[in-house]
C-alpha positions in Angstrom: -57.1 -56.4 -101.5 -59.1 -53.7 -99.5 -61.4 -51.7 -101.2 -59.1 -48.5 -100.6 -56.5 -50.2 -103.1 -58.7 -50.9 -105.8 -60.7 -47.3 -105.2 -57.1 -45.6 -105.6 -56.2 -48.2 -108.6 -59.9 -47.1 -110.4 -58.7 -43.1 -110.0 -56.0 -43.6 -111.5 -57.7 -45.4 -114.9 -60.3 -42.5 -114.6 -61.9 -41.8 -118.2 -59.8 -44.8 -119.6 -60.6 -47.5 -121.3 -60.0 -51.2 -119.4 -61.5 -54.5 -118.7 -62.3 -55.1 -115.5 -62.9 -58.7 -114.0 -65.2 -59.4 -110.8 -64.8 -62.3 -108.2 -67.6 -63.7 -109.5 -65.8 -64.5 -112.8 -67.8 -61.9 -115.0 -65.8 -59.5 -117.3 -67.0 -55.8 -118.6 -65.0 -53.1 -120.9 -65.8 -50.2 -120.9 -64.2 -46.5 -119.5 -64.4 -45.4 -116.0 -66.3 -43.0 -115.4 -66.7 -41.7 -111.7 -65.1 -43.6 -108.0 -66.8 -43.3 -104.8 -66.1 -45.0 -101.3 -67.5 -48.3 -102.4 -68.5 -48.6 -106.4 -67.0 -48.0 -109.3 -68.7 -46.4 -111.9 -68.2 -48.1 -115.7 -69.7 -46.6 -119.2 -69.5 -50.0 -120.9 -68.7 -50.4 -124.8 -71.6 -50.7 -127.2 -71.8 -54.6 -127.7 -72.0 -54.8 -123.9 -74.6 -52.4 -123.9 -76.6 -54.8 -125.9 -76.9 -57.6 -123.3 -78.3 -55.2 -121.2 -80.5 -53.0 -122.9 -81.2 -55.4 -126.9 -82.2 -54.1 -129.8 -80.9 -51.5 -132.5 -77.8 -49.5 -131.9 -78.3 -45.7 -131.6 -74.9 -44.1 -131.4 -76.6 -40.7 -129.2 -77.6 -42.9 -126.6 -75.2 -45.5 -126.2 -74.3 -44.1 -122.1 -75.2 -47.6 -120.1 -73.4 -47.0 -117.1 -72.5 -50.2 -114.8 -71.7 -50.0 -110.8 -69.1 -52.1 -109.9 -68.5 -52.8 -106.1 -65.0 -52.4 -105.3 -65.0 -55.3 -102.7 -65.9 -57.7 -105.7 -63.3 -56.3 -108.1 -60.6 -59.5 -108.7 -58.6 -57.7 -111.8 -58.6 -54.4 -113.9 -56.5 -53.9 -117.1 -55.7 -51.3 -119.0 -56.2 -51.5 -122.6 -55.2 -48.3 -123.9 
C-alpha cells in the first residue's frame, strides 16, 4: 500500500483513538494527532509514554508525541 492510502486512511482517524502496527512488528495506541506527506503524527497513551520517557506519572504533561512513517505503517485499528 502507497503512502497516499495510508495518509488518507490516518485523516480520516484524525483525533481518534487506534492502535497502529508497523512493518517492523511494533505496536503503539494512542490518538492521531496531525498527517503530513510522509509521517503520521501519534499522542500515545500514558503507559506508552512510560517506555519512553520512565518515571512518575504527571497527568499535565503526559503529550509524548510519536512520528510514524507512513511507508512503514502495516495496520491501523480503530478502537473507539
Amino acid at each position: 500500500m502507497t503512502p497516499n492510502y495510508w495518509q488518507a486512511v490516518c485523516k480520516t482517524c484524525m483525533n481518534r483513538k487506534v492502535r497502529v502496527e508497523t512493518r517492523l512488528g511494533e505496536t503503539y495506541e494512542g490518538h492521531i494527532v496531525h498527517v503530513d506527506d510522509h509521517y503520521v503524527y501519534l499522542r500515545l497513551d500514558q503507559e506508552q509514554s512510560r517506555a519512553f520517557f520512565p518515571g512518575a506519572y504527571n497527568p499535565f504533561f503526559n503529550q509524548t508525541v510519536l512520528p510514524l512513517v507512513l511507508f512503514n505503517l502495516l495496520t491501523i485499528t480503530l478502537l473507539n
